[in-house]
PQR file with spaces between the fields and no chain letter, atoms N, CA, C, O and H, PARSE charges and radii, in Angstrom:
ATOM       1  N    UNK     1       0.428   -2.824   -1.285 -0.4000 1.5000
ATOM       2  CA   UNK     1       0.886   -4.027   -0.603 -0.0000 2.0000
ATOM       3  C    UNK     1       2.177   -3.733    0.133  0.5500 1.7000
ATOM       4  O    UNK     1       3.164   -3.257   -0.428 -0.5500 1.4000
ATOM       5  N    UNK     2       2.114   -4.065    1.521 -0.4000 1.5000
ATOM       6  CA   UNK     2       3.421   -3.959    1.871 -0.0000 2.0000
ATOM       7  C    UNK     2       4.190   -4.969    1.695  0.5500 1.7000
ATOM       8  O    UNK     2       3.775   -6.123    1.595 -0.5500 1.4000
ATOM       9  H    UNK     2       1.312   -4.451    1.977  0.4000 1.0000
ATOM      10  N    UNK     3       5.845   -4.493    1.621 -0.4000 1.5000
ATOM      11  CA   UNK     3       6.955   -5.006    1.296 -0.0000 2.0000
ATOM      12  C    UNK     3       7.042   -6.480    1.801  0.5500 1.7000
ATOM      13  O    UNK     3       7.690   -7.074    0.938 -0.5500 1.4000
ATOM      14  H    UNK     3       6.182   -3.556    1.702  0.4000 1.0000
ATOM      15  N    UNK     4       6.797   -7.095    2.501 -0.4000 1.5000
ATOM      16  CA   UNK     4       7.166   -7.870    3.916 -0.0000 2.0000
ATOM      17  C    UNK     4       5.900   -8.818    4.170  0.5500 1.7000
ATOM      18  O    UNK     4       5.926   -9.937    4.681 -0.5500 1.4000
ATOM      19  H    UNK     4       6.271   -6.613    3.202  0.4000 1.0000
ATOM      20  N    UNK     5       4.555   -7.969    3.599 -0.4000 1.5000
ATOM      21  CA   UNK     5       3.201   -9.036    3.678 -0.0000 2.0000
ATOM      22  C    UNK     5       2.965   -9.866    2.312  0.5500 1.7000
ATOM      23  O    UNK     5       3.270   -9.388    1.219 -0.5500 1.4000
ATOM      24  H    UNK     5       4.534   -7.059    3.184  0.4000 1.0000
ATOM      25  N    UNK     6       2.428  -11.080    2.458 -0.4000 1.5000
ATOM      26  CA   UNK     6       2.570  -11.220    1.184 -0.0000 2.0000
ATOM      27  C    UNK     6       1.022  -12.334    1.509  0.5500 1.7000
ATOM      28  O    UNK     6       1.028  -13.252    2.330 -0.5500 1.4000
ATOM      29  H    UNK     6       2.181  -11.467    3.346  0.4000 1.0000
ATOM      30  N    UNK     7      -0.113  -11.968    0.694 -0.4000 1.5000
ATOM      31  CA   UNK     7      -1.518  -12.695    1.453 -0.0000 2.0000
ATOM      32  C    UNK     7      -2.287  -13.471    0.448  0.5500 1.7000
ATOM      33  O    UNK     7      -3.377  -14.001    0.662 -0.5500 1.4000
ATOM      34  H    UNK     7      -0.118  -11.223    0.027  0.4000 1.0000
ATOM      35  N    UNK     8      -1.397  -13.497   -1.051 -0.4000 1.5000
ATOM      36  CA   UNK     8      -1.820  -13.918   -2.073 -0.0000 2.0000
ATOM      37  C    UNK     8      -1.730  -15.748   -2.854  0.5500 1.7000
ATOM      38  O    UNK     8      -2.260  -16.320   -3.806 -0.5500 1.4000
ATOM      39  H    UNK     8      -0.512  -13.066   -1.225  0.4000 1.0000
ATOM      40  N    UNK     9      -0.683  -16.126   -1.709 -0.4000 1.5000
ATOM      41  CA   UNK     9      -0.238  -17.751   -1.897 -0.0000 2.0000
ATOM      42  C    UNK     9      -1.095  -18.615   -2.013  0.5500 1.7000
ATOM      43  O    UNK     9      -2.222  -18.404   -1.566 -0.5500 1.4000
ATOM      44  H    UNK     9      -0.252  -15.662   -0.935  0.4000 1.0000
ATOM      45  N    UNK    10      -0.849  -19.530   -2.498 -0.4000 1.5000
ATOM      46  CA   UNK    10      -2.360  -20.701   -2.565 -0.0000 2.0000
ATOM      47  C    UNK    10      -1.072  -21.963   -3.180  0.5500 1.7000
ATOM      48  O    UNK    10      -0.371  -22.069   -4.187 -0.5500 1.4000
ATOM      49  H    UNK    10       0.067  -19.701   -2.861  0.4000 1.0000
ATOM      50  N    UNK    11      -1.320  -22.861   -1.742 -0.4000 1.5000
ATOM      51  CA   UNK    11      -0.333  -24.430   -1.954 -0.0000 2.0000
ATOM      52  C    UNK    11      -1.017  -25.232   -3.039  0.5500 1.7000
ATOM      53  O    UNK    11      -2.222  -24.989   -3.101 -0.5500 1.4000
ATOM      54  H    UNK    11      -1.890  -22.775   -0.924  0.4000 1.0000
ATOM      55  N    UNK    12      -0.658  -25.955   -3.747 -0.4000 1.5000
ATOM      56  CA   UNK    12      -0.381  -26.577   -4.719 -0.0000 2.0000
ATOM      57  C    UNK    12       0.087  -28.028   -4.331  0.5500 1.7000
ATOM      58  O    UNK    12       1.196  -28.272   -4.807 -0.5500 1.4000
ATOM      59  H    UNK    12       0.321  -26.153   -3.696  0.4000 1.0000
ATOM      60  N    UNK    13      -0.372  -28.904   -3.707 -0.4000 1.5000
ATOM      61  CA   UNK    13       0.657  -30.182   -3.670 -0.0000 2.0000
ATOM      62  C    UNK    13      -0.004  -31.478   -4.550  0.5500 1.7000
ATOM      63  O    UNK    13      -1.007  -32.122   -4.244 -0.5500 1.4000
ATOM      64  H    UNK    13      -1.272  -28.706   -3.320  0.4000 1.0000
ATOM      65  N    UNK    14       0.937  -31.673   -5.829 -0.4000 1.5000
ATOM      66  CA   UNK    14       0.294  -32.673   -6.840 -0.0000 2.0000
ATOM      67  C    UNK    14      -0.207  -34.356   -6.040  0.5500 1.7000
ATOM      68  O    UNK    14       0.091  -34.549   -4.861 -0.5500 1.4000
ATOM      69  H    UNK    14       1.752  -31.149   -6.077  0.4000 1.0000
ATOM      70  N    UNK    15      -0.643  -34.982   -6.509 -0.4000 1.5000
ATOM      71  CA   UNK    15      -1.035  -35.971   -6.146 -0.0000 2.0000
ATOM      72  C    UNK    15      -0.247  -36.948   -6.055  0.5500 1.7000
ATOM      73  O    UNK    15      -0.196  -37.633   -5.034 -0.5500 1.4000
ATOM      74  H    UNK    15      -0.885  -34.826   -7.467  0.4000 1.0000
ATOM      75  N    UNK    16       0.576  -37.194   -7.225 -0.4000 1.5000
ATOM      76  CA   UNK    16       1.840  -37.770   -7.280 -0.0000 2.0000
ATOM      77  C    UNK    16       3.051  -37.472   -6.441  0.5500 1.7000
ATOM      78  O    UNK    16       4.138  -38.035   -6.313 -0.5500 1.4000
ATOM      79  H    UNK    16       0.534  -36.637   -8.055  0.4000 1.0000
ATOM      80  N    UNK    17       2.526  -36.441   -5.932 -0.4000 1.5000
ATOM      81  CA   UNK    17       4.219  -35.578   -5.351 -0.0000 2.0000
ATOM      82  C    UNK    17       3.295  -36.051   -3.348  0.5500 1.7000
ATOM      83  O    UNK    17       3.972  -36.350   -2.365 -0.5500 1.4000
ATOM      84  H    UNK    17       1.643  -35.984   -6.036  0.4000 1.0000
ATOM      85  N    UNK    18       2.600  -36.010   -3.351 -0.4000 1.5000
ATOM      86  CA   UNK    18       1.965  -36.494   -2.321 -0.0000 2.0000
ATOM      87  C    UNK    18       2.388  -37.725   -1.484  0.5500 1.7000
ATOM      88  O    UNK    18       3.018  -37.932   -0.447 -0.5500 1.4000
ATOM      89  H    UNK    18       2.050  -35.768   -4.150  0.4000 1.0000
ATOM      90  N    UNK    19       1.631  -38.565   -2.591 -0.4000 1.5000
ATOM      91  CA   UNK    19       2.397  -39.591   -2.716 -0.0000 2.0000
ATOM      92  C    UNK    19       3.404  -40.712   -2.163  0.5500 1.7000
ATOM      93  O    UNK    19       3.320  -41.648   -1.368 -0.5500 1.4000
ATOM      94  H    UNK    19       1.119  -38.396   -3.433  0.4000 1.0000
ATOM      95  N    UNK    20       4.517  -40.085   -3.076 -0.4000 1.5000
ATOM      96  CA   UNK    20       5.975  -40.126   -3.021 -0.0000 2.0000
ATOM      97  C    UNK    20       6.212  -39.643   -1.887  0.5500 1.7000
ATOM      98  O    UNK    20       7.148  -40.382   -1.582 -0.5500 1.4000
ATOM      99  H    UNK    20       4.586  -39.324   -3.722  0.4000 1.0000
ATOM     100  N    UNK    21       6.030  -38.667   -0.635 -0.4000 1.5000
ATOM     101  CA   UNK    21       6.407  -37.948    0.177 -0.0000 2.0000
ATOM     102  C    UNK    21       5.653  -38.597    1.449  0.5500 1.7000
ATOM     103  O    UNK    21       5.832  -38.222    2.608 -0.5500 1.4000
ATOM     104  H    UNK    21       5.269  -38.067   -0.883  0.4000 1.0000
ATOM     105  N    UNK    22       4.465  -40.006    0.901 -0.4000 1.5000
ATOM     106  CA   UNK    22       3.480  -40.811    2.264 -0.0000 2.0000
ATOM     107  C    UNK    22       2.872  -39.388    2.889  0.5500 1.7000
ATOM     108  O    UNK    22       3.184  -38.903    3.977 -0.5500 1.4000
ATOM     109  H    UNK    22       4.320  -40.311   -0.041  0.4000 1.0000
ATOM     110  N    UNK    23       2.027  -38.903    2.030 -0.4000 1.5000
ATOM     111  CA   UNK    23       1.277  -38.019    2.300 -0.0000 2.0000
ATOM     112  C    UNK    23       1.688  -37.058    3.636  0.5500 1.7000
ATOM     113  O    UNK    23       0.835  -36.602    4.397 -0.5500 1.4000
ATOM     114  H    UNK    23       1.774  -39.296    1.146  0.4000 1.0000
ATOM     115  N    UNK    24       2.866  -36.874    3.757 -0.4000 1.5000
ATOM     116  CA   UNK    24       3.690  -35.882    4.497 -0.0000 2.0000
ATOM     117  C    UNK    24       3.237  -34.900    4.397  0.5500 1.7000
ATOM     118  O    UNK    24       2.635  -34.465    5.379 -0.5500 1.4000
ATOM     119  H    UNK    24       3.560  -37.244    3.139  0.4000 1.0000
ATOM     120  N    UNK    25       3.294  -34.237    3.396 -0.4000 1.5000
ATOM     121  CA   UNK    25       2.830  -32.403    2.810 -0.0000 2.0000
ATOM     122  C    UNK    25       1.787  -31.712    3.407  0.5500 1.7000
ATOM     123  O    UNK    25       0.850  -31.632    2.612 -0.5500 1.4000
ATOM     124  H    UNK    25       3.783  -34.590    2.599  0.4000 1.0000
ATOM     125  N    UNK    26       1.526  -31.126    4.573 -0.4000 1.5000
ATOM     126  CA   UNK    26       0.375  -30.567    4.864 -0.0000 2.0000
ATOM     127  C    UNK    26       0.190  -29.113    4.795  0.5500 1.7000
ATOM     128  O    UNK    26       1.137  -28.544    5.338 -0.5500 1.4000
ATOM     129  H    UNK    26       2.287  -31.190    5.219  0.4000 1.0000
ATOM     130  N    UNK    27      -0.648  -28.343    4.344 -0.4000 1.5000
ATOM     131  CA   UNK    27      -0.672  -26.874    4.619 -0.0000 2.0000
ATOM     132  C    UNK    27      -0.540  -26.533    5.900  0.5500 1.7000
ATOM     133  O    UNK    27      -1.165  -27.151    6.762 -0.5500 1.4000
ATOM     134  H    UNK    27      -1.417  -28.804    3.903  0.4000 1.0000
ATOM     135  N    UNK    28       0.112  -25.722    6.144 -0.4000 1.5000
ATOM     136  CA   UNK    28       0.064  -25.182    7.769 -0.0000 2.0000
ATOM     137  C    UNK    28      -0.313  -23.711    7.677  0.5500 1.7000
ATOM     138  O    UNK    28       0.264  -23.037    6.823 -0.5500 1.4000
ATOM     139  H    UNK    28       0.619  -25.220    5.444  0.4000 1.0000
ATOM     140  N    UNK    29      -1.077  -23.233    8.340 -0.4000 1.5000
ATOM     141  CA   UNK    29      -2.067  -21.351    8.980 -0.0000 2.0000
ATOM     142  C    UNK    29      -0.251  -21.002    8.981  0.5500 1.7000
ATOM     143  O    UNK    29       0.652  -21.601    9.565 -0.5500 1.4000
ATOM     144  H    UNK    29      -1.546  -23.780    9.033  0.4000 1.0000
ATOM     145  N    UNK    30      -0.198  -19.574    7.911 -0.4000 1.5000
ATOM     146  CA   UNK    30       0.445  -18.852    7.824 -0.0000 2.0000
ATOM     147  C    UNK    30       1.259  -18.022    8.948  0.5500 1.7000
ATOM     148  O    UNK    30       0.311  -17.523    9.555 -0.5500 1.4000
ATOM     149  H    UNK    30      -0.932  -19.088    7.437  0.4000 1.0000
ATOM     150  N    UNK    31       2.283  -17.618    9.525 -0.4000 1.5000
ATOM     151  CA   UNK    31       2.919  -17.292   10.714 -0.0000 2.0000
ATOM     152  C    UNK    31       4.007  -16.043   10.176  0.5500 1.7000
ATOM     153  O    UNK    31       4.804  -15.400   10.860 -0.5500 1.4000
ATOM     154  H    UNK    31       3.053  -18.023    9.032  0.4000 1.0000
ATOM     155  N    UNK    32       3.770  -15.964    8.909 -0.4000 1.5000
ATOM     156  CA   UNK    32       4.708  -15.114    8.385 -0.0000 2.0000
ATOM     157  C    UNK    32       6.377  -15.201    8.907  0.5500 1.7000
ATOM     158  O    UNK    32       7.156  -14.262    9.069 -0.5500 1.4000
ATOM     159  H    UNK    32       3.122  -16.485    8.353  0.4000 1.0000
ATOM     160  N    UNK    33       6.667  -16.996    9.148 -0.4000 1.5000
ATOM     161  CA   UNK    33       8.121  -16.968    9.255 -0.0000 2.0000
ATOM     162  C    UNK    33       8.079  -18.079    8.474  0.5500 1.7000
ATOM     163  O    UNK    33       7.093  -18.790    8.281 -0.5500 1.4000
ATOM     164  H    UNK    33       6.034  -17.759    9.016  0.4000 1.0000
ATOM     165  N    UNK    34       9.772  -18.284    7.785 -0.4000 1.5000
ATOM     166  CA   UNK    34      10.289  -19.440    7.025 -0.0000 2.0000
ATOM     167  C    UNK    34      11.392  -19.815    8.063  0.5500 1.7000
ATOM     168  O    UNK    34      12.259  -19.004    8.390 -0.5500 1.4000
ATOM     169  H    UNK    34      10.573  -17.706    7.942  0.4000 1.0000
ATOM     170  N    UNK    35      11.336  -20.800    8.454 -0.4000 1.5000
ATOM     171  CA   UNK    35      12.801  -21.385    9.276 -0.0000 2.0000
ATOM     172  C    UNK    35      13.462  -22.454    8.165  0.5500 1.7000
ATOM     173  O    UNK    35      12.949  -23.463    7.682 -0.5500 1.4000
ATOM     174  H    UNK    35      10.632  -21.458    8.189  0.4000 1.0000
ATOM     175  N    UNK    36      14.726  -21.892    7.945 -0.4000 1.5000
ATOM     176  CA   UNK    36      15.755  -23.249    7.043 -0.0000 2.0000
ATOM     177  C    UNK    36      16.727  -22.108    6.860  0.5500 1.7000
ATOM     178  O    UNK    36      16.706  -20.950    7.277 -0.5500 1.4000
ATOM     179  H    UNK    36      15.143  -21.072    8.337  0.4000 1.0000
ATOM     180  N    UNK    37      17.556  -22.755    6.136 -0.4000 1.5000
ATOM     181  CA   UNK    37      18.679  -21.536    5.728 -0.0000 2.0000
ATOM     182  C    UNK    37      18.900  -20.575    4.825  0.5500 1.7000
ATOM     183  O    UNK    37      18.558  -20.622    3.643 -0.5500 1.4000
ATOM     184  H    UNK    37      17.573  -23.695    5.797  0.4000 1.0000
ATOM     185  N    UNK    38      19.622  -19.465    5.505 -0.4000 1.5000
ATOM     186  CA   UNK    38      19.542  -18.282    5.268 -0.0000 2.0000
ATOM     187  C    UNK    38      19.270  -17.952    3.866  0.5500 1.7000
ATOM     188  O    UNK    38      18.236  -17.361    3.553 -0.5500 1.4000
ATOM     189  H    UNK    38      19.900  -19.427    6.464  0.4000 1.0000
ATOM     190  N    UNK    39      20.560  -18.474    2.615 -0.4000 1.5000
ATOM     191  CA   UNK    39      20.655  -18.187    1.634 -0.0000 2.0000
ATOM     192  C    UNK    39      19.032  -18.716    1.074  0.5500 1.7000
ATOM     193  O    UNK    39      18.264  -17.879    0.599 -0.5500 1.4000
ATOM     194  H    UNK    39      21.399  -18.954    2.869  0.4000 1.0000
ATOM     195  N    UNK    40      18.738  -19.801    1.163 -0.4000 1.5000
ATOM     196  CA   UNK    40      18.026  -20.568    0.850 -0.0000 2.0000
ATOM     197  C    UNK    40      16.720  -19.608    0.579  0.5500 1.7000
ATOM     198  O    UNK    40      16.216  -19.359   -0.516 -0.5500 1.4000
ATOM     199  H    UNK    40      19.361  -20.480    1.549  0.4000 1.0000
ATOM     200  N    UNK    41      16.318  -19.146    1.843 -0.4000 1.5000
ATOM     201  CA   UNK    41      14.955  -18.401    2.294 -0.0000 2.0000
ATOM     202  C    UNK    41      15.145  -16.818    1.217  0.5500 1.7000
ATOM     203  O    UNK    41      14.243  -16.386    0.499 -0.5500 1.4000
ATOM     204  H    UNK    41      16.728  -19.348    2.733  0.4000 1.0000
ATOM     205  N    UNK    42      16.504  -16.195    1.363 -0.4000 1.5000
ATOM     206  CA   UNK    42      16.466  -15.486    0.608 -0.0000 2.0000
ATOM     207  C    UNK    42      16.064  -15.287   -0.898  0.5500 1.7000
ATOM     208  O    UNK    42      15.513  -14.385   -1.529 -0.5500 1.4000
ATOM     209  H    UNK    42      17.237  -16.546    1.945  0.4000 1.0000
ATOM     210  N    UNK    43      16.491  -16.306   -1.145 -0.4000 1.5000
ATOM     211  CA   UNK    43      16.370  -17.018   -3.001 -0.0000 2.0000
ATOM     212  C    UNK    43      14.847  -16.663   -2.746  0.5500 1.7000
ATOM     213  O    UNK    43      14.306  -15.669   -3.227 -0.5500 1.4000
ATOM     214  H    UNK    43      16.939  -17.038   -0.633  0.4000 1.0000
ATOM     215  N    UNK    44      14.169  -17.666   -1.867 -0.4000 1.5000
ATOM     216  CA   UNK    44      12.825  -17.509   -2.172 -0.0000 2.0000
ATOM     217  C    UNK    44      11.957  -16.309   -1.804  0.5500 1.7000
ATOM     218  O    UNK    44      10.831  -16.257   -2.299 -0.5500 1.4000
ATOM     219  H    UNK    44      14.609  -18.474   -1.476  0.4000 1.0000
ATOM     220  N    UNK    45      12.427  -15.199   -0.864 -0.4000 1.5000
ATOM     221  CA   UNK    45      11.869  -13.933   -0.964 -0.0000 2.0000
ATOM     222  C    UNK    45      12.060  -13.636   -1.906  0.5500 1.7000
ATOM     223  O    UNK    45      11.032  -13.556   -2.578 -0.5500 1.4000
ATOM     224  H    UNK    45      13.341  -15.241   -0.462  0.4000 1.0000
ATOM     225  N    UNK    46      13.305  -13.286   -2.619 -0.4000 1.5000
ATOM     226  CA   UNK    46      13.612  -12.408   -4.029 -0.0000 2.0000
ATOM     227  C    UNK    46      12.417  -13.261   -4.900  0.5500 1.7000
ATOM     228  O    UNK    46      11.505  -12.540   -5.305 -0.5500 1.4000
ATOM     229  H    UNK    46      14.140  -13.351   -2.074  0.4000 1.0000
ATOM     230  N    UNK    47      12.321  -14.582   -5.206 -0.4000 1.5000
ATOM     231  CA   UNK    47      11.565  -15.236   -6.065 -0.0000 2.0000
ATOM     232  C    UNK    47      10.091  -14.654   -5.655  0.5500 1.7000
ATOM     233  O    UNK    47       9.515  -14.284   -6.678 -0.5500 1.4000
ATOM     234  H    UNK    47      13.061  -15.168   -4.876  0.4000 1.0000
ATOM     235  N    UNK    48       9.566  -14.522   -4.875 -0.4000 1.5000
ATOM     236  CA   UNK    48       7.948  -14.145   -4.556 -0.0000 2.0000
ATOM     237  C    UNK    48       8.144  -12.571   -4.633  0.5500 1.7000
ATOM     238  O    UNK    48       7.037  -12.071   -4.433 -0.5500 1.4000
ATOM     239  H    UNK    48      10.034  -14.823   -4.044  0.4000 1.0000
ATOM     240  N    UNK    49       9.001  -11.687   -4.820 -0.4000 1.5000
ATOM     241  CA   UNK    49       8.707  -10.659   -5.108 -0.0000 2.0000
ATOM     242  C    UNK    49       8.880  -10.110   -6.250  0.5500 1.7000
ATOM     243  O    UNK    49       8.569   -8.956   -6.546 -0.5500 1.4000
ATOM     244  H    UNK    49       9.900  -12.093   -4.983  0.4000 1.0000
ATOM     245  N    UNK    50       9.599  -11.257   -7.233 -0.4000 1.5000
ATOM     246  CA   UNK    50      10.014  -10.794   -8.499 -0.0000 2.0000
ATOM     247  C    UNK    50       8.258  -11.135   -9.713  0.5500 1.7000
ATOM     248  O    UNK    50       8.085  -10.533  -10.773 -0.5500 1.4000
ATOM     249  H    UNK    50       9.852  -12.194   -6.992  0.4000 1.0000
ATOM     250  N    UNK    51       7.346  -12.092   -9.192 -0.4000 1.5000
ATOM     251  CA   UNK    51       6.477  -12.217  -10.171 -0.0000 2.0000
ATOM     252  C    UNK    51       5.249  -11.527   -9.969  0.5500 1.7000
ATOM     253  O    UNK    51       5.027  -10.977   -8.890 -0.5500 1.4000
ATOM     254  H    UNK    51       7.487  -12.581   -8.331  0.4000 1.0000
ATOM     255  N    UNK    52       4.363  -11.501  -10.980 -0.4000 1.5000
ATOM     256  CA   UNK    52       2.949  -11.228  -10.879 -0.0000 2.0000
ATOM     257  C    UNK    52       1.909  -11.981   -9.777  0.5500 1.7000
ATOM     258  O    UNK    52       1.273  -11.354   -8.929 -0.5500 1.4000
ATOM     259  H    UNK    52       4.543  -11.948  -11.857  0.4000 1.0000
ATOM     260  N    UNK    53       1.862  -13.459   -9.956 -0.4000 1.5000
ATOM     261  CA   UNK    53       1.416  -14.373   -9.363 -0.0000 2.0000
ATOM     262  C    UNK    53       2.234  -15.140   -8.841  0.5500 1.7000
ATOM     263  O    UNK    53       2.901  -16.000   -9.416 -0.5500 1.4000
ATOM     264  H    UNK    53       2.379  -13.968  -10.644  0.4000 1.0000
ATOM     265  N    UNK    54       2.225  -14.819   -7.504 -0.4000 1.5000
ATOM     266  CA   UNK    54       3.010  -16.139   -6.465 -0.0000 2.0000
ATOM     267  C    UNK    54       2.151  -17.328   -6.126  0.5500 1.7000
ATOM     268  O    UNK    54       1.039  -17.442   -5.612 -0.5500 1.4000
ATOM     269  H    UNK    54       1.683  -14.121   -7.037  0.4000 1.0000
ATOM     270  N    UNK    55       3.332  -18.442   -6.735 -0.4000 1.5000
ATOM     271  CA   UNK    55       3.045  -19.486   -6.263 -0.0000 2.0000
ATOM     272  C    UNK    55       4.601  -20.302   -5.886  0.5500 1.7000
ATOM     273  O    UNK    55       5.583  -20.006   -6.567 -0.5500 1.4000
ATOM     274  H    UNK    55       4.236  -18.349   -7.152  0.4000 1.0000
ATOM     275  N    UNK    56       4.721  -21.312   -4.783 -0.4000 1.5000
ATOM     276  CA   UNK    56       6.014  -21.851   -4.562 -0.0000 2.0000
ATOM     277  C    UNK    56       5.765  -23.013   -4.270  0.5500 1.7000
ATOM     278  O    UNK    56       4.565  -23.124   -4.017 -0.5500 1.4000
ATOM     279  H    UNK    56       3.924  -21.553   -4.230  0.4000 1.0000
ATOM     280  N    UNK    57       6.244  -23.835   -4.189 -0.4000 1.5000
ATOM     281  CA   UNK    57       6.476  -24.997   -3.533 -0.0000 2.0000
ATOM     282  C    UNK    57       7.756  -25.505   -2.941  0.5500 1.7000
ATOM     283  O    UNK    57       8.807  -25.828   -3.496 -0.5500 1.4000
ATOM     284  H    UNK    57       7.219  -23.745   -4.394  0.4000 1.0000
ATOM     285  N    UNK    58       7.360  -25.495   -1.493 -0.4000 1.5000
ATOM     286  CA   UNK    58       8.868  -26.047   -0.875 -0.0000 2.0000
ATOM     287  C    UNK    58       8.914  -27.657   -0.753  0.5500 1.7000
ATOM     288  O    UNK    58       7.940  -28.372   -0.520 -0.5500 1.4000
ATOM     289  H    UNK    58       6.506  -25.233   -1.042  0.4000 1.0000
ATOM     290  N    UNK    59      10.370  -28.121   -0.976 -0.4000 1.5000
ATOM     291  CA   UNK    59      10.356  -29.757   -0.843 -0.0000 2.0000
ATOM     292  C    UNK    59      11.630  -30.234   -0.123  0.5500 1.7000
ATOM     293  O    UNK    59      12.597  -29.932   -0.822 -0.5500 1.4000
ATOM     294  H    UNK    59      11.162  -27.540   -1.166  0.4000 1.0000
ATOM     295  N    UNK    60      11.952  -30.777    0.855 -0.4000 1.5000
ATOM     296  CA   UNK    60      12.897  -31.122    1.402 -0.0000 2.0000
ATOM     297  C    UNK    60      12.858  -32.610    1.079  0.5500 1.7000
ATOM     298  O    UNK    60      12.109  -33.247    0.338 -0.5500 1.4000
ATOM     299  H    UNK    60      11.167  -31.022    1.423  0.4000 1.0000
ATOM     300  N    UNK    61      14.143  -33.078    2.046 -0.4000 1.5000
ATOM     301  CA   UNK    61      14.575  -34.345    1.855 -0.0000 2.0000
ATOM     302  C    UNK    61      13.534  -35.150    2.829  0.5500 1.7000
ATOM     303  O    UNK    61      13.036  -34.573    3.795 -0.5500 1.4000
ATOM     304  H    UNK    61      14.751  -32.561    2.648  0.4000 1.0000
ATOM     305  N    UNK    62      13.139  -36.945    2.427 -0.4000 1.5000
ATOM     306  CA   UNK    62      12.125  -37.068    3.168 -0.0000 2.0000
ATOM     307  C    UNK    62      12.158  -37.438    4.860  0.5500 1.7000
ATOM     308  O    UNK    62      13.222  -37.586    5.463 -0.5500 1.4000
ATOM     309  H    UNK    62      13.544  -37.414    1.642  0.4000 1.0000
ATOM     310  N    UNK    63      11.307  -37.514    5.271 -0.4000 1.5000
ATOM     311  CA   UNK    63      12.049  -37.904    6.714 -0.0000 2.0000
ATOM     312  C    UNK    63      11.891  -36.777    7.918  0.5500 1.7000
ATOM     313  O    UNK    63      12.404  -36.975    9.019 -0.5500 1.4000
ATOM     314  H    UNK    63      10.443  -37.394    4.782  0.4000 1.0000
């Protein structure tokens, strides 16, 4: 696997968390970029490369 690809993700969005969010949450076709901030995005590379099975969920503020 290379460093940088990562082809194993599968979204997760609960029903409840749906919801709460007026069914906001949509999967979007992969582009292999994260736009938000820096530190932020970093946390979550280190986090998807530190486990066996990646899974994440991102959640911002609503709106």
């Amino acid at each position: 696997m290379e460093k940088d690809k990562i082809t194993d993700l599968r979204l997760t969005i609960p029903e409840e968390l749906d919801e709460k969010y007026n069914h906001s949450l949509v999967k979007v076709e992969p582009s292999n970029m994260l736009v938000g901030y820096k530190e932020e995005l970093e946390n979550i590379r280190r986090g998807l490369m530190q486990v066996e099975k990646r899974n994440i969920i991102l959640v911002g503020r609503q709106g």
